[in-house]
C-alpha distance (Angstrom), angle and dihedral (degrees) to the residues before:
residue distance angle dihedral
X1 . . .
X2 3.28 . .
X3 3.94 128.1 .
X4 3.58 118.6 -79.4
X5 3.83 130.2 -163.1
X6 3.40 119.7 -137.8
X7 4.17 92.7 -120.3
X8 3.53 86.1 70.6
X9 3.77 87.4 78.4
X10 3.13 125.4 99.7
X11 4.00 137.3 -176.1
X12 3.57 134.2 -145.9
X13 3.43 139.4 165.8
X14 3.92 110.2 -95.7
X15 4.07 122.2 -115.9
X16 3.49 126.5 -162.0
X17 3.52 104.0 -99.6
X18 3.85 79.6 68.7
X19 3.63 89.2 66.3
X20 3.48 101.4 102.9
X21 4.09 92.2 49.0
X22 4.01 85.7 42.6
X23 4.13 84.9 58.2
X24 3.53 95.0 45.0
X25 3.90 95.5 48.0
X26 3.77 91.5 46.7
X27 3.77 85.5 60.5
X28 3.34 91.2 70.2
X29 3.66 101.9 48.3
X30 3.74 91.3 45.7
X31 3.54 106.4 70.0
X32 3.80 87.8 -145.4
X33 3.19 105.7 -57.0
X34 3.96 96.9 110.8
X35 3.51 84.3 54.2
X36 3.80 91.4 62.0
X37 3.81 89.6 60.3
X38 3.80 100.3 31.2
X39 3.88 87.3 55.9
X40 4.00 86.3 54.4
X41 3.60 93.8 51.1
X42 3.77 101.2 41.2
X43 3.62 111.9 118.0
X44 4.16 124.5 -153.5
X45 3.67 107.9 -45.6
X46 3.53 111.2 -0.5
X47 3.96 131.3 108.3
X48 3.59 134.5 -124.4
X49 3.95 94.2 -96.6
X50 4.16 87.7 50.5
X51 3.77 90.8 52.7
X52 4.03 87.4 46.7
X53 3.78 86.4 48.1
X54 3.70 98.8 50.8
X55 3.84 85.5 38.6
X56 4.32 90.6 60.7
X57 4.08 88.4 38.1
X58 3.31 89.0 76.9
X59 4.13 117.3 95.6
X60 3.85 117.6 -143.1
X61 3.72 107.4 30.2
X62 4.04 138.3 96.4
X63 3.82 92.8 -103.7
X64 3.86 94.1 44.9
X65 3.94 126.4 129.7
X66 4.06 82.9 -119.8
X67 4.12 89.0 76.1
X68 3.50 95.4 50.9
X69 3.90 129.6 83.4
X70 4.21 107.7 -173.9
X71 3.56 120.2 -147.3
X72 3.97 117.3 -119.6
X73 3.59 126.4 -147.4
X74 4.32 104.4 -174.5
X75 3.85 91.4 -32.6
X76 3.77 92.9 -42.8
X77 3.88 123.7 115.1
X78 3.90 106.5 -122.8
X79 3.34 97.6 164.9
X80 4.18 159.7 -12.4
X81 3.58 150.7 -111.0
X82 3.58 113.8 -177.6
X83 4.20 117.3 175.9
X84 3.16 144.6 141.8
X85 4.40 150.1 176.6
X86 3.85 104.9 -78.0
X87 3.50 109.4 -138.2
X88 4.14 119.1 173.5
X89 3.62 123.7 -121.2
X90 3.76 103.9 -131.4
X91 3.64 82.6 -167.1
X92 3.86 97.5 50.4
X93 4.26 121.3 100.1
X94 3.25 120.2 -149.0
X95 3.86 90.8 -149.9
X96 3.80 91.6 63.9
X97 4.04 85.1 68.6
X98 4.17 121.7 92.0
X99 4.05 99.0 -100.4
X100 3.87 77.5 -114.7
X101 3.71 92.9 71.5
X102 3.41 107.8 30.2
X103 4.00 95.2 85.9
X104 3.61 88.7 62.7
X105 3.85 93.3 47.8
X106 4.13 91.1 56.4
X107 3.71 91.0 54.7
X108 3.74 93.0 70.8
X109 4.02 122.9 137.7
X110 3.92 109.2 -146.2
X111 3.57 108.8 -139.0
X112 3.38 103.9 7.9
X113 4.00 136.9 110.8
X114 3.43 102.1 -94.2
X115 4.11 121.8 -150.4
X116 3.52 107.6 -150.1
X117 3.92 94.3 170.9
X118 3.63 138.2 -1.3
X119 4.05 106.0 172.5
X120 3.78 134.9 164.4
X121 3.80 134.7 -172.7
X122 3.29 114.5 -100.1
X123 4.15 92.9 -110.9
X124 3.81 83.3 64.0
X125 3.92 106.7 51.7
X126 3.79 124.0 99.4
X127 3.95 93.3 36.2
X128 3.80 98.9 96.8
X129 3.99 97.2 -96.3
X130 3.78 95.6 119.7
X131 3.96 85.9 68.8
X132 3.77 95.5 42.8
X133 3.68 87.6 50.5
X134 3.88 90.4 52.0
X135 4.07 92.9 43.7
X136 4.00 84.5 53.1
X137 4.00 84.8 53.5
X138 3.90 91.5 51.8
X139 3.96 91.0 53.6
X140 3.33 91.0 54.6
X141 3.48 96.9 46.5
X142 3.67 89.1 51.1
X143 3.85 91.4 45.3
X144 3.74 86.4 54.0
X145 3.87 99.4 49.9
X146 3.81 100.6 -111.7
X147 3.66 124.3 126.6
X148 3.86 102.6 -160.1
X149 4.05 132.6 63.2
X150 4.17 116.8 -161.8
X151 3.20 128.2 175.8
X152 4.08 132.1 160.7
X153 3.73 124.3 -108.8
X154 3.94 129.9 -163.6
X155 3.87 99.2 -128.2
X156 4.09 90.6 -142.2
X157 3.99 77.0 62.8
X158 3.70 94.3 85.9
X159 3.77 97.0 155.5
X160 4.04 91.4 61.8
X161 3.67 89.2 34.0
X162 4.05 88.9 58.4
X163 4.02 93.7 43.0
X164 3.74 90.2 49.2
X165 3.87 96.6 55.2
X166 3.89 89.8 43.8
X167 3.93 89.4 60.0
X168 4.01 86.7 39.8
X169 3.20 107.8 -98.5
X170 4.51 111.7 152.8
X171 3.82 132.0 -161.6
X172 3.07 108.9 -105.0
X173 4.40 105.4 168.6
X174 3.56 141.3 -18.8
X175 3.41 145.8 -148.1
X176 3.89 131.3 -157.7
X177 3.83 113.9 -109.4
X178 3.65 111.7 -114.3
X179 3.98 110.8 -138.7
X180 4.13 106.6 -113.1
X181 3.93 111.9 156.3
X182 3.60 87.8 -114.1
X183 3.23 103.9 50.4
X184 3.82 107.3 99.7
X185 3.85 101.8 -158.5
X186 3.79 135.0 66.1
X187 3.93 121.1 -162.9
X188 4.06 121.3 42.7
X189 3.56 130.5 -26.7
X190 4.09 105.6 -136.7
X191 3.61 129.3 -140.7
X192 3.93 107.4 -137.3
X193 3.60 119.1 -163.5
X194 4.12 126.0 -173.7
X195 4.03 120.5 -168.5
X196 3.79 113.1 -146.0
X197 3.84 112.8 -127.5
């Protein structure tokens, strides 16, 4: 492949005919846990990625296409950023969850802007994109009158654990990981939190 620069990026906001792409990018950002709940909600004959993609098709939920912007590298999607405002459910029970999930569910950041996913192929790491994708999620926090960013991190992750305290990002909780065979991570998943100056 040949070198890239990191202008050649470009970000728009996502449609749903991306939806598919969307699903298969969250993948990697994941580290399995959307394929714990895709693998519930997959219905005769589909894969993971087509219950992911069906899953972001929707319009007017959390995991929609309308809270992610994808990343463009000459037309081509490279890569993801998918947040949104997190908002409890008073409503909501933990206990209703799959033990599996419920960690990630407790580290929740009431009214902050919540980054669910930022993911890039692997062509596209290393070049400085991780933080543009995280500056784009601070405008739009700021856009949307919120003050904080979260977002979970694997602690095994070190590499995105390092890049999110450089751009300020603190622990704030954690959770123990509960062993699923496609979960990719031992250890604690860590709620990071960053205050807007």
């Amino acid at each position: 492949m040949t070198e890239m620069s990191v202008t050649q990026i470009l970000f728009r906001d996502a449609e749903q005919d991306d939806a598919r792409e969307i699903a298969a990018l969250y993948r990697l950002a994941a580290g399995g846990v959307a394929d714990v709940i895709w693998d519930a909600l997959k219905e005769p004959g589909e894969d993971i990625v087509d219950a992911g993609a069906r899953r972001y098709a929707r319009e007017g939920a959390d995991f929609s296409y309308q809270n992610c912007a994808i990343a463009e590298c000459r037309g081509r999607p490279v890569g993801l950023l998918h947040a949104y405002p997190m908002q409890s459910d008073p409503d909501f029970d933990p206990a209703s969850l799959d033990p599996v999930l419920r960690p990630y569910a407790a580290l929740e950041e009431e009214d902050s802007y919540y980054i669910a996913g930022i993911a890039l192929k692997p062509d596209f790491r290393g070049r400085g994109m991780g933080t543009k994708m995280l500056r784009l999620a601070e405008l739009r926090a700021f856009t949307r009158g919120l003050n904080k960013l979260s977002l979970i991190a694997f602690e095994e992750n070190t590499a995105s654990i390092r890049l999110y305290e450089r751009l300020g990002y603190k622990e704030a909780d954690s959770r123990d990981v509960v062993p699923h065979p496609f979960i990719q991570y031992d250890g604690r998943a860590l709620l990071m939190v960053k205050t807007l100056a």
